[in-house]
N, C-alpha and C positions, 0 to 999 in steps of 0.2 A: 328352315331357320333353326338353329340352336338353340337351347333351351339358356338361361341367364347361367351367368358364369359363378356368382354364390347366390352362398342358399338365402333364401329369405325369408328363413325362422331364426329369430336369435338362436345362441346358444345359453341352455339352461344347465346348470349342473346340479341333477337331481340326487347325486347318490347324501348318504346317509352321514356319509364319514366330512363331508364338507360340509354341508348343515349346520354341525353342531360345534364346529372346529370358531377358536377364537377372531379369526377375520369376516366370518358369516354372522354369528352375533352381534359383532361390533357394527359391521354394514346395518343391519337392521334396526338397531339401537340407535346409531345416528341418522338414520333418517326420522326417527320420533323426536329426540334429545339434540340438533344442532349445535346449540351452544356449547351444551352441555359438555358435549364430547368432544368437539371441534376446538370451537371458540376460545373455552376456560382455558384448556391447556396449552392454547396460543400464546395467549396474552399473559400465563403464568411462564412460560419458556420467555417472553421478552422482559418480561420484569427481571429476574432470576440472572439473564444474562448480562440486563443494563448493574443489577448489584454485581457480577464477577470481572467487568468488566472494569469498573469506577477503579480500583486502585492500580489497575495498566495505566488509563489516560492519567491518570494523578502522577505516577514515575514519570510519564514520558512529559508533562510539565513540568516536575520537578529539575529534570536534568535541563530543558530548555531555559529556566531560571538562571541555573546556576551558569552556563555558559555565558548569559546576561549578565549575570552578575562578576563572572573572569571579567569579562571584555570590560566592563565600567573599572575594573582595579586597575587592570594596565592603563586605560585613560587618565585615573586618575594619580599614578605615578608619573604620568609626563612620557609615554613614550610616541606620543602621536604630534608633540609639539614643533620638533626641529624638521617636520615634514614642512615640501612648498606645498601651496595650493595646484592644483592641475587645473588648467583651463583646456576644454576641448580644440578650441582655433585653433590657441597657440599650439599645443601639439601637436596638428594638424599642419601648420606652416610650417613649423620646423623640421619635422618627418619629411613635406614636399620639398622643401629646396634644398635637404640633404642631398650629397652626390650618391647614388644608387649602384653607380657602378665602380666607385672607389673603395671597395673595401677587401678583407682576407679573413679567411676562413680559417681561426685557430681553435686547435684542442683545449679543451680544460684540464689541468694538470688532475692527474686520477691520486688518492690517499695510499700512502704505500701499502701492499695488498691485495687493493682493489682492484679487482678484473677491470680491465679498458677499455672492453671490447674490441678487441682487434680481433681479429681469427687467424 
């Protein structure tokens, strides 16, 4: 029978030059210091980013106002009055007992210029 397929000593990296190198320090640091190391610079990176972030979400309100506040001035010049109301049925019956198969299929006149797509 074969002997196991890995080994079954960890790997230790004994040399001198990783030791003393800034990611072996810190490893060892934060296992004493948790918070310290971990935690603070968490919760100081989410603070920091809710401050960078506060005057994006403010633009992106501000424009959504404004859009609100177009749409209220055209209301309030009158240009939504001489519309009917739409009722779903009735659009509904009048679409059905239209004739479906009585109609023609016309171009839209194109601006002079303007491609027409034809090929």
């Amino acid at each position: 029978m074969p002997g196991p397929t890995f080994q079954s000593k960890p790997f230790i990296n004994s040399s001198a030059a990783n030791a003393n190198s800034f990611a072996a320090r810190y490893r060892g640091s934060l296992n004493k210091h948790p918070f310290l190391l971990f935690g603070l610079p968490f919760i100081a990176t989410m603070v920091a980013g809710s401050f960078f972030l506060t005057p994006a979400t403010a633009l992106r309100y501000e424009r959504h106002d404004r859009k609100v506040k177009q749409l209220s001035t055209e209301e309030a010049m009158g240009l939504g009055k001489d519309r009917r109301k739409i009722d779903m049925r009735e659009e509904y019956y009048r679409l059905a007992t239209k004739d479906i198969d009585d109609w023609e299929q016309k171009r839209v006149k194109r601006l002079p210029g303007e491609h027409d797509g034809i090929l």
